[in-house]
Structure formats: structure tokens, C-alpha cells
C-alpha positions in Angstrom: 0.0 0.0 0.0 1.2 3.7 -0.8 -0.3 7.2 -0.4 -0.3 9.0 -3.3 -1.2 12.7 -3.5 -2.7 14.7 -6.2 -0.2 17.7 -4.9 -1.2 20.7 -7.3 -3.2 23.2 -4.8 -2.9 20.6 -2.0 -3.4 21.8 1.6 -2.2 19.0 3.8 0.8 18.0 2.0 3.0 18.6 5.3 0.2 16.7 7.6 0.1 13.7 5.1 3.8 13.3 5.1 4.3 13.2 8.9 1.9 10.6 9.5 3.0 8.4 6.4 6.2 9.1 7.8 4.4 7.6 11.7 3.3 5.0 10.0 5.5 3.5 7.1 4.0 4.3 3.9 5.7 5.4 0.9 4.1 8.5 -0.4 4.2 9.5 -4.1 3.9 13.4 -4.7 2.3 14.3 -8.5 2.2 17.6 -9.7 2.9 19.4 -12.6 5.0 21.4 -13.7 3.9 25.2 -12.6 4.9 23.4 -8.7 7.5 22.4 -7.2 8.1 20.0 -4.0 11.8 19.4 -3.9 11.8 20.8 -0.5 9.1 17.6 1.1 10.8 14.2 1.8 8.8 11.9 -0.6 9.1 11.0 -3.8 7.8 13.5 -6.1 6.8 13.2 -10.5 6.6 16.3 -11.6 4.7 16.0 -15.0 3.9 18.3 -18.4 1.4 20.9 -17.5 -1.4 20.1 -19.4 -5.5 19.5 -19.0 -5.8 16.1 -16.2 -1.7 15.4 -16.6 -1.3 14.5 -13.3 -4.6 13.0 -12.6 -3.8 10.7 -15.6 -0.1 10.1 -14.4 -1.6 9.1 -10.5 -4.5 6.6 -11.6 -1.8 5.0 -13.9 0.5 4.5 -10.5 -2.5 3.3 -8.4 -3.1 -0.3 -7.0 -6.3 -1.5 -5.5 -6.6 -0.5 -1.8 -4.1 2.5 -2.3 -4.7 6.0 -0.4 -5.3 9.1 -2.5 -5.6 12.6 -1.3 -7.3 15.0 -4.0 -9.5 17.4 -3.9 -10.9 16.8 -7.5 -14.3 14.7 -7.5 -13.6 13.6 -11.2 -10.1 12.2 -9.9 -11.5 10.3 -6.8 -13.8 8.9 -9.3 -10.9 7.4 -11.1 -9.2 6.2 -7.7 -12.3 4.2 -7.3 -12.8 2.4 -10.6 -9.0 0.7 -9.9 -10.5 0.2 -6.0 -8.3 2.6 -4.2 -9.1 5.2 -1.6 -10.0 8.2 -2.5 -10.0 11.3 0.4 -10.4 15.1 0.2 -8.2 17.6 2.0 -11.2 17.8 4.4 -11.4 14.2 5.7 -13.8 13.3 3.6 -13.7 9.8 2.1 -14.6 9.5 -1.2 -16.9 6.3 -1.3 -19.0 4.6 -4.2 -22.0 5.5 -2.0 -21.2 9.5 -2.0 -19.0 10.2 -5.3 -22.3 10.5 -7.5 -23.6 13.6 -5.2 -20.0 14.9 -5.6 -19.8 14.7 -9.1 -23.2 16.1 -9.6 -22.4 19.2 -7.4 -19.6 19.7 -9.5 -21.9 19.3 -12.6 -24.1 21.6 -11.6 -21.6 24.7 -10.4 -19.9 24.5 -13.9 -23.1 24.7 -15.7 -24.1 28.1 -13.0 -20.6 29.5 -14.2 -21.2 28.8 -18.1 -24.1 30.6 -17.7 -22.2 33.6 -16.5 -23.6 32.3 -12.7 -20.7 33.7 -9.8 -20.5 31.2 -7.0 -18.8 31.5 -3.5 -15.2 30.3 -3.3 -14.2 28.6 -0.6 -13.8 30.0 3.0 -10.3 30.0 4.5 -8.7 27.2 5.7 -8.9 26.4 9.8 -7.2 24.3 12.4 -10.3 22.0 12.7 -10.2 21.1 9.0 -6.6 20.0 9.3 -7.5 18.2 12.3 -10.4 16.7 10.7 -8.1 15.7 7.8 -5.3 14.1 10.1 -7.4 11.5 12.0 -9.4 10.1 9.0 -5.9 9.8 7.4 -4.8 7.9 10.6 -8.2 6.0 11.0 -7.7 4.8 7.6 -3.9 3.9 7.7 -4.6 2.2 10.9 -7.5 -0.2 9.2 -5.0 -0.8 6.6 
């Protein structure tokens, strides 16, 4: 088993690498190339920028029960087809039971947008996301 993480806009890189590092698992940075991650202590690919480049180059590196962290619905999607484990910088695990609601979310904001629709972004980042994040990452590694 190995963590991979879809590391282009990630939040919890440093979080996921400490407790891969606590519990033994290789982790597999992908990101293209307007990033860079020489600084983290993983293994990083560093792919051609380009539309779904690394989403493509992670699901062709992925093994059934592997642990992905992305934040992109279509991606988990992927993760799931090939029987991996899909989780969102939230704690959220991406399940066969949930993605459909995810993907029609994101469905339905891109078709508000086309339309010239503004949505909300995101609010900032807290300490109780991170923490959230953290111990479904450990619940998970810890079934595993």
C-alpha cells in the first residue's frame, strides 16, 4: 500500500507526510509542472502541464486498496474504478455510495458559471479542518 497525493493546490501535504512518515508508507507526490516539491521528503513526479496530466499520471501508478488525497471529484472517481481510496483535504472519504452527489455538485456549479452564474469560493482554511483531515488519514492507515 502507498499514499499518493494529487499535490497541485494541495493543503495537507506537510500533515500527510508526517503521519506516512508515523506509519510506514511510501508517499508519491504528483504535480505538474507550474509546482515544485523538492523541499518535502517523498518522492515527487513532476509532470507536463497540461489538462488532467497529473490525474492521468496518479491513476496510472495506483493499485487497489491504495490512499489518494485529491480534492478533484472527477479524480477520486478514477481512484475508485481501480479500487483505491480516495480522500479530500477535508477528511472526507470518497466512497461509491457518495461520489455521485460529488460529481453532480460539480456538474451543476460548472453549468451556473457557463451561464455567467458567480458562486462562493471557498472559506479559509482552519485548524479544525486540518485536524479533521489528520485523524481520518490515521483511522484509515490504521485499518490498513
Amino acid at each position: 500500500m502507498k499514499l499518493l497525493v494529487d499535490a497541485d493546490g494541495c493543503p495537507v501535504i506537510a500533515e500527510t507526510l508526517k503521519i506516512a512518515r508515523d506509519y510506514g508508507v511510501p508517499v508519491l507526490l504528483i504535480c505538474d509542472t507550474s509546482h515544485s516539491f523538492s523541499k518535502y521528503d517523498a518522492e515527487v513526479l513532476t509532470v507536463s502541464k497540461g489538462a488532467d496530466s497529473a490525474d492521468f499520471a496518479l491513476v496510472n501508478r495506483l493499485d487497489a486498496g491504495d490512499v489518494v488525497v485529491t480534492q478533484d471529484y472527477g479524480l477520486a472517481a478514477l481512484c475508485l474504478a481501480k479500487r483505491a481510496i480516495p480522500l479530500n483535504q477535508d477528511g472526507v472519504v470518497f466512497t461509491e455510495d457518495n461520489i455521485d452527489a460529488f460529481l453532480l455538485a460539480r456538474h451543476t456549479a460548472r453549468k451556473i458559471r457557463n451561464a455567467g452564474g458567480k458562486l462562493k469560493g471557498p472559506s479559509k482554511r482552519t485548524a479544525e479542518q486540518d485536524k479533521t483531515f489528520s485523524e481520518t488519514l490515521k483511522a484509515l492507515l490504521k485499518q490498513l
